[in-house]
C-alpha positions as CSV (number, residue, x, y, z in Angstrom):
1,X,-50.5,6.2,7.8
2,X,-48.3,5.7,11.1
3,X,-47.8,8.6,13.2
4,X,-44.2,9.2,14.1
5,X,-44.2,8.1,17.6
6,X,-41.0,7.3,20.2
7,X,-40.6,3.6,19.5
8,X,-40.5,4.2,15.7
9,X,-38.0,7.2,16.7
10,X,-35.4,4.4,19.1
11,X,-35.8,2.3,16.5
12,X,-34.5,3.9,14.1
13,X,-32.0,5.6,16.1
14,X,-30.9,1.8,16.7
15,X,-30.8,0.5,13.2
16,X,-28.5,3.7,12.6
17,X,-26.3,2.8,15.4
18,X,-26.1,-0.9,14.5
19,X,-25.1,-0.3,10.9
20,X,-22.9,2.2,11.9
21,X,-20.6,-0.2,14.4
22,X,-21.4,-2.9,11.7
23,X,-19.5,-1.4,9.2
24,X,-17.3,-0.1,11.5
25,X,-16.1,-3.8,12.8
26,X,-16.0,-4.6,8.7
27,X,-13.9,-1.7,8.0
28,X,-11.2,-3.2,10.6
29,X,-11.4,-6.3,9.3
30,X,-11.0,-5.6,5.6
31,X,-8.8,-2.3,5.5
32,X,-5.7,-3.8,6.7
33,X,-6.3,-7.5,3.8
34,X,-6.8,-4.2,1.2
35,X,-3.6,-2.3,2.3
36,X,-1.7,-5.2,2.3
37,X,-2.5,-6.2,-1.2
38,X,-1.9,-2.8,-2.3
39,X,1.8,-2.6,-0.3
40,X,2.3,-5.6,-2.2
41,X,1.5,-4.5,-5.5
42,X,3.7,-1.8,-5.2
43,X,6.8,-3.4,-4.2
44,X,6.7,-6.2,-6.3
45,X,6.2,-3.4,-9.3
46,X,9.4,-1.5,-7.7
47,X,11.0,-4.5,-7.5
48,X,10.5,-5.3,-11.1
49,X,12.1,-1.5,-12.1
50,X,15.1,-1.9,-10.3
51,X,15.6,-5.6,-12.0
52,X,15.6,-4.0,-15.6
53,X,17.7,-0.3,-15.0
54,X,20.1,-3.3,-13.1
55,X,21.8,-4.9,-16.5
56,X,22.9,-1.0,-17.2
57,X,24.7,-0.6,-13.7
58,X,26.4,-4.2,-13.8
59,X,28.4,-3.5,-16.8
60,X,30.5,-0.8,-14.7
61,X,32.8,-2.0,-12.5
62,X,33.1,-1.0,-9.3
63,X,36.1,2.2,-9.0
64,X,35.2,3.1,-12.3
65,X,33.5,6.6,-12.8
66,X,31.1,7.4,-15.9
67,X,29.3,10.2,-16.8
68,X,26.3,10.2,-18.9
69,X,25.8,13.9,-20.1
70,X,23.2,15.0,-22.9
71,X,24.8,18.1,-25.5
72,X,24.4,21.4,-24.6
73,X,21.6,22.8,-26.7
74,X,21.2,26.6,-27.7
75,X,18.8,28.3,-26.2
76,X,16.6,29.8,-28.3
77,X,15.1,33.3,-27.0
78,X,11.6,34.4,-28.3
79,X,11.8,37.7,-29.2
80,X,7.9,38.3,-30.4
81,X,6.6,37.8,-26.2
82,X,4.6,41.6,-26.6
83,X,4.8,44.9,-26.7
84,X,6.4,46.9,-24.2
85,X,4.1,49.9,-22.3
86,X,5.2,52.9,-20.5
87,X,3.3,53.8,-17.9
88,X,2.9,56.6,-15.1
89,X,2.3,56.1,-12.1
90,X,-0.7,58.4,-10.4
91,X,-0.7,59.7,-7.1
């Protein structure tokens, strides 16, 4: 069995420090392809929402004023929520 000595100790310092930077210089490298991609992705999906809700605002002309409004529906209360407790307070 090796005894732990100084070189074994720098070099493994070293090989830490070395994949460190390493992945380091990677990370720059590949981040920026990766967020790219994703910007991408993302626009060309909100690009593709807009195109179908589009149909639905072409067929009002411009001036004209619509208002889409859903009925008014009763509230319904729920009377069974508890029982109600008195209580005193205790100085």
């Amino acid at each position: 069995m090796e005894e732990a000595g100084f070189i074994n100790l720098l070099r493994t310092i070293l090989i830490i420090v070395l994949v460190y930077y390493t992945l380091k210089f990677i990370a720059k490298l590949i981040f920026p392809m990766l967020f790219k991609k994703v910007i991408t992705n993302i626009e060309k999906k909100f690009n593709e929402q807009q195109h179908r809700e589009s149909p639905n605002q072409e067929a009002v002309k411009e001036g004209e004023t619509t208002i889409d409004k859903s009925p008014n529906k009763p509230k319904e209360s729920n009377k069974n929520v508890g029982e109600y407790i008195d209580y005193e307070e205790v100085e």
